[in-house]
C-alpha positions as CSV (number, residue, x, y, z in Angstrom):
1,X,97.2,127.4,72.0
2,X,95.3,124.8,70.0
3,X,92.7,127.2,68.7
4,X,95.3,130.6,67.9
5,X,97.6,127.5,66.2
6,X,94.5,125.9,64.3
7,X,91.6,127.8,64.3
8,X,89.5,125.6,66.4
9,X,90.4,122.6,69.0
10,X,91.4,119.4,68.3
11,X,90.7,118.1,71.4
12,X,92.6,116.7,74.2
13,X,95.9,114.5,73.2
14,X,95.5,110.6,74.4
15,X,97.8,108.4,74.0
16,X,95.5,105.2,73.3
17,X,95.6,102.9,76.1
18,X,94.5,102.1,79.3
19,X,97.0,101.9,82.1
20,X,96.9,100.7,85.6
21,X,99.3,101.7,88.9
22,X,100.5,98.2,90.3
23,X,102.5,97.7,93.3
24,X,105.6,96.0,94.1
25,X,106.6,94.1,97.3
26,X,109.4,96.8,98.4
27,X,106.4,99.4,98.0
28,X,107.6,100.5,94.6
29,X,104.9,101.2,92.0
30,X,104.6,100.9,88.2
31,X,102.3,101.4,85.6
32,X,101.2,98.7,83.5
33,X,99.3,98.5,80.2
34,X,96.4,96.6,80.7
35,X,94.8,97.1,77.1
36,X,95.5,98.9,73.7
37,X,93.0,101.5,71.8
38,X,93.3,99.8,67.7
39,X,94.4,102.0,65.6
40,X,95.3,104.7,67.9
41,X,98.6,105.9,68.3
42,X,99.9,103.4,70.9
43,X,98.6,101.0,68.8
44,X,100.6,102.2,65.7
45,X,103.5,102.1,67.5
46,X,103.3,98.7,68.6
47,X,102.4,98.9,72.3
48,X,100.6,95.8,73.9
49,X,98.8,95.3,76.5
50,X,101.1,93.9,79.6
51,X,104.2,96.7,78.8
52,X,105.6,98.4,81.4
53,X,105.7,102.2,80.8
54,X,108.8,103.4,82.6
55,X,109.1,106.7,81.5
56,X,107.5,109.5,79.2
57,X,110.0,112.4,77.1
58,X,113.0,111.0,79.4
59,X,111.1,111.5,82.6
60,X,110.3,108.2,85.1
61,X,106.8,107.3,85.1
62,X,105.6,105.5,88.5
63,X,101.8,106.4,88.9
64,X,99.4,107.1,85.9
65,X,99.8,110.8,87.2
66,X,103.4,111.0,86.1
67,X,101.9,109.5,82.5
68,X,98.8,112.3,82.4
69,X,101.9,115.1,82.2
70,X,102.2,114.2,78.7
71,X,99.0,115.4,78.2
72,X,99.4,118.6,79.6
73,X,102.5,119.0,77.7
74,X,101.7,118.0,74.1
75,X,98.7,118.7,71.4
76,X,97.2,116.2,69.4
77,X,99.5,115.3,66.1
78,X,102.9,115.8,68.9
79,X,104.8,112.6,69.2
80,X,106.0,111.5,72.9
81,X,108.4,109.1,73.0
82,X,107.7,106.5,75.8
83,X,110.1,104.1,77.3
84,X,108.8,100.8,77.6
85,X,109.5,97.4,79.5
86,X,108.4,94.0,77.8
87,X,109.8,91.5,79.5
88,X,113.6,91.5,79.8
89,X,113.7,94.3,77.0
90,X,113.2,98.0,77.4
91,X,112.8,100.0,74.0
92,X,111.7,103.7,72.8
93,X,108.3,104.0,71.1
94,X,107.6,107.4,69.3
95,X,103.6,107.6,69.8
96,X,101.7,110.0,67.9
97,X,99.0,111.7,70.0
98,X,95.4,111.5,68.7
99,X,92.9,113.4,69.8
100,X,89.6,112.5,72.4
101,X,87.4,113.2,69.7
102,X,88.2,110.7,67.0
């Protein structure tokens, strides 16, 4: 799609951070931002390191697998909005997806 739309790939959309899956005691999991790319998208949009992604386009997010879809349903330049937990406060961020190769 990328190269009829463009002329060339762009490369694959990321999101700009790194995420882990943690665990709670009832079993539950959740994924956690453990750090932030600068300058990336995330970043932009005011992401830190410690949110709680709970869900991506509308859709729960539990495992870093449910957060991968994004990039197999978006090009670089979309925007994804993810819904995010810091602290007692949940919030929308609209990311814009970069691209692997910058």
């Amino acid at each position: 799609n990328d190269i009829l739309a463009n002329g060339y790939f762009r490369g694959t959309p990321t999101i700009g951070i790194m995420v882990v899956t943690m665990g709670n005691d009832d079993g539950s999991t959740y994924v956690l931002i453990d750090s932030v790319v600068e300058g990336s998208g995330a970043g932009k949009a005011g992401l830190q390191a410690g949110d709680i992604v709970i869900a991506a386009d509308g859709e729960p997010v539990a495992v870093i697998d449910d957060l991968l879809g994004v990039r197999r349903n978006h090009a670089v330049g979309d925007t994804t909005v993810l819904t995010i937990r810091r602290g007692e406060q949940v919030f929308d961020a609209h990311v814009v997806l970069g691209s692997d190769r910058d």
